[in-house]
C-alpha positions as CSV (number, residue, x, y, z in Angstrom):
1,X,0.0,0.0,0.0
2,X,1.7,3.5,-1.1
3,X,1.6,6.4,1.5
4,X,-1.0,8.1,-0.8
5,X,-3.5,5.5,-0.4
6,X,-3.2,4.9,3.1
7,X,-3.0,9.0,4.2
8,X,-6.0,9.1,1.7
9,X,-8.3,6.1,3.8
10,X,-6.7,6.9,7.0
11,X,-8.0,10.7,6.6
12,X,-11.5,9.3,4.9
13,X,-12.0,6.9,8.3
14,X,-11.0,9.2,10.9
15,X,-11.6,12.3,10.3
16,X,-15.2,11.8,8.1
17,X,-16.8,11.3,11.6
18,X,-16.5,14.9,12.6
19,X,-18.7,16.5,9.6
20,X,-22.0,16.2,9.4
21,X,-24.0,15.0,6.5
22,X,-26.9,16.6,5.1
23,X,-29.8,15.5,7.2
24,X,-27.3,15.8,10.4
25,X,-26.6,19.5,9.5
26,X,-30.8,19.9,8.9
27,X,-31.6,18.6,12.1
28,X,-29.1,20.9,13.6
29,X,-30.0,23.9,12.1
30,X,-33.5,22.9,13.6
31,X,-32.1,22.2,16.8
32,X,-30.0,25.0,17.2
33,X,-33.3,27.3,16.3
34,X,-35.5,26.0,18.4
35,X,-33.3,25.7,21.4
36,X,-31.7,29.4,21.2
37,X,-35.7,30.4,20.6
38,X,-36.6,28.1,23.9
39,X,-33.6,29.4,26.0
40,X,-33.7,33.3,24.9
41,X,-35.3,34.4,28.2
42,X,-32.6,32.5,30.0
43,X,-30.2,34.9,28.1
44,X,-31.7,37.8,28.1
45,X,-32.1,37.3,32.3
46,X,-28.5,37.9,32.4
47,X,-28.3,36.5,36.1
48,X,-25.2,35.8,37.7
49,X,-24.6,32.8,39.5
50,X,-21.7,33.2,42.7
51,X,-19.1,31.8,41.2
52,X,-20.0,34.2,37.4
53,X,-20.0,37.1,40.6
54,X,-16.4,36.4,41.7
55,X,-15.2,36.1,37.8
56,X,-16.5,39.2,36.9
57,X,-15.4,41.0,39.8
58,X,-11.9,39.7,39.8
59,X,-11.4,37.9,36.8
60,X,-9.9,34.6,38.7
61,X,-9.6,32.1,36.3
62,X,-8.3,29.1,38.4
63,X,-11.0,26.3,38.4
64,X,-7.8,23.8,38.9
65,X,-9.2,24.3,42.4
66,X,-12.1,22.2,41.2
67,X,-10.1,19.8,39.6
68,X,-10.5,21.0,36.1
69,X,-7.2,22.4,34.9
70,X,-8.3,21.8,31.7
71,X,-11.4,24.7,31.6
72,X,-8.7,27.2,32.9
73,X,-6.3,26.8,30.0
74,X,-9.8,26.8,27.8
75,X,-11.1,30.0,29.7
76,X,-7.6,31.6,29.1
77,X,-7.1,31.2,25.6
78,X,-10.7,32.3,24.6
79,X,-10.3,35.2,26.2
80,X,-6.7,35.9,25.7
81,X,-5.2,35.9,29.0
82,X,-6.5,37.2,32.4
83,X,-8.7,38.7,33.9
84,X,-11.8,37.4,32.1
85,X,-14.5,39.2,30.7
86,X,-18.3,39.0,31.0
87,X,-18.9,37.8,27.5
88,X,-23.0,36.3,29.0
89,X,-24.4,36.0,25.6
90,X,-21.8,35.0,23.3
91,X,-20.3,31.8,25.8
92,X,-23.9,31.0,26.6
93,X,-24.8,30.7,22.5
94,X,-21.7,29.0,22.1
95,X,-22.3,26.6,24.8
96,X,-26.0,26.2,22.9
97,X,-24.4,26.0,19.5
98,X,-22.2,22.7,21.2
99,X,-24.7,21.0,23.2
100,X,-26.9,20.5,19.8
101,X,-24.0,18.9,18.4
102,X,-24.1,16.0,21.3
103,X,-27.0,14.5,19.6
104,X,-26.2,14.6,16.3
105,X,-23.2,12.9,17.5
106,X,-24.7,10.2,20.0
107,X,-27.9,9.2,17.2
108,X,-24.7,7.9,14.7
109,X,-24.4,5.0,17.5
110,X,-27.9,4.4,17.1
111,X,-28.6,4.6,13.3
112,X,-31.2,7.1,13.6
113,X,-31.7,8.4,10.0
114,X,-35.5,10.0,10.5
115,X,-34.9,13.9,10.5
116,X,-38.1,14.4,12.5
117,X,-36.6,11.8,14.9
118,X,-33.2,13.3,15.0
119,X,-34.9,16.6,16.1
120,X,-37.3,16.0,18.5
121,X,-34.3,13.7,20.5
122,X,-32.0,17.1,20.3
123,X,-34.4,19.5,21.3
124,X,-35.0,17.5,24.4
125,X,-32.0,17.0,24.9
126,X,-31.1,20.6,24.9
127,X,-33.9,22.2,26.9
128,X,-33.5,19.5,29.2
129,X,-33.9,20.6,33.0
130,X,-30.8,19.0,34.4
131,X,-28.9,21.1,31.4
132,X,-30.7,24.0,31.7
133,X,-28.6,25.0,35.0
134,X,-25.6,24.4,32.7
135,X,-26.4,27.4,30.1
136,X,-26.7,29.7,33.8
137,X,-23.4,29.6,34.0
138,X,-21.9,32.3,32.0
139,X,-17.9,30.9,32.2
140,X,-18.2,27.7,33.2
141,X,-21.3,26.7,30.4
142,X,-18.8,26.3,27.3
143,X,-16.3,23.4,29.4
144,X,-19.5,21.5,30.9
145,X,-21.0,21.7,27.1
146,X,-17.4,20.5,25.4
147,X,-17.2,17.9,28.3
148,X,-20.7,16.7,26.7
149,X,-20.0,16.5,23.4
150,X,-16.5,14.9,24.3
151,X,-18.7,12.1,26.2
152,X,-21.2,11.6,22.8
């Protein structure tokens, strides 16, 4: 086998599972919609939870107290350094944007190839009420939603 031809299926196997196909990228267009729609007077509240309080106020970015080292080098390099910024809409879309993702990526395991299907299973996934507490949280919402889509 030449280096061509295995680059060429190596690429085609491992990285094809990342893009979405066309009724995957329907579905979460749909999800995305109706979840941002369903969670718009959760942003709009613009309520901060303690630990969003202390951020703001002193931009401390060290959540390797929590035993997540990995969400402070995140934090850091989306917003370039320290202290952190209140950036409440934009990280709570963004966490949004990723938790519709999770299942597109966990129907794949079960074959699901009905669009209607695919879309009523991510919206309740997104406006769950376990999850909803998740999109609260204006630093800490895009880590919890990467850990999620990391676990799908």
């Amino acid at each position: 086998m030449s280096t061509k031809s295995f680059l060429l299926r190596l690429s085609k196997n491992s990285f094809s599972s990342f893009f979405l196909e066309k009724l995957e990228r329907k579905a979460y267009i749909y999800i995305l919609v109706i979840s941002l729609f369903a969670l718009l007077p959760l942003i709009q509240a613009n309520a901060l939870y303690v630990d969003d309080i202390k951020r703001v106020l002193t931009g401390f970015t060290e959540w390797g107290y929590d035993g997540r080292p990995l969400t402070t080098m995140l934090m850091r390099f989306l917003h370039i350094g320290e202290p952190l910024t209140d950036t409440s809409p934009a990280s709570q879309v963004l966490a949004i944007s990723i938790y519709s993702l999770c299942p597109i990526y966990a129907s794949r395991q079960f074959d699901v190839k009905s669009r209607v299907f695919l879309i009523l299973t991510g919206v309740i996934f997104t406006l769950n009420p376990f999850i909803l507490q998740n999109y609260s949280y204006i630093f800490d919402s895009i880590s919890m939603s990467l850990a999620a889509l990391m676990a799908t």
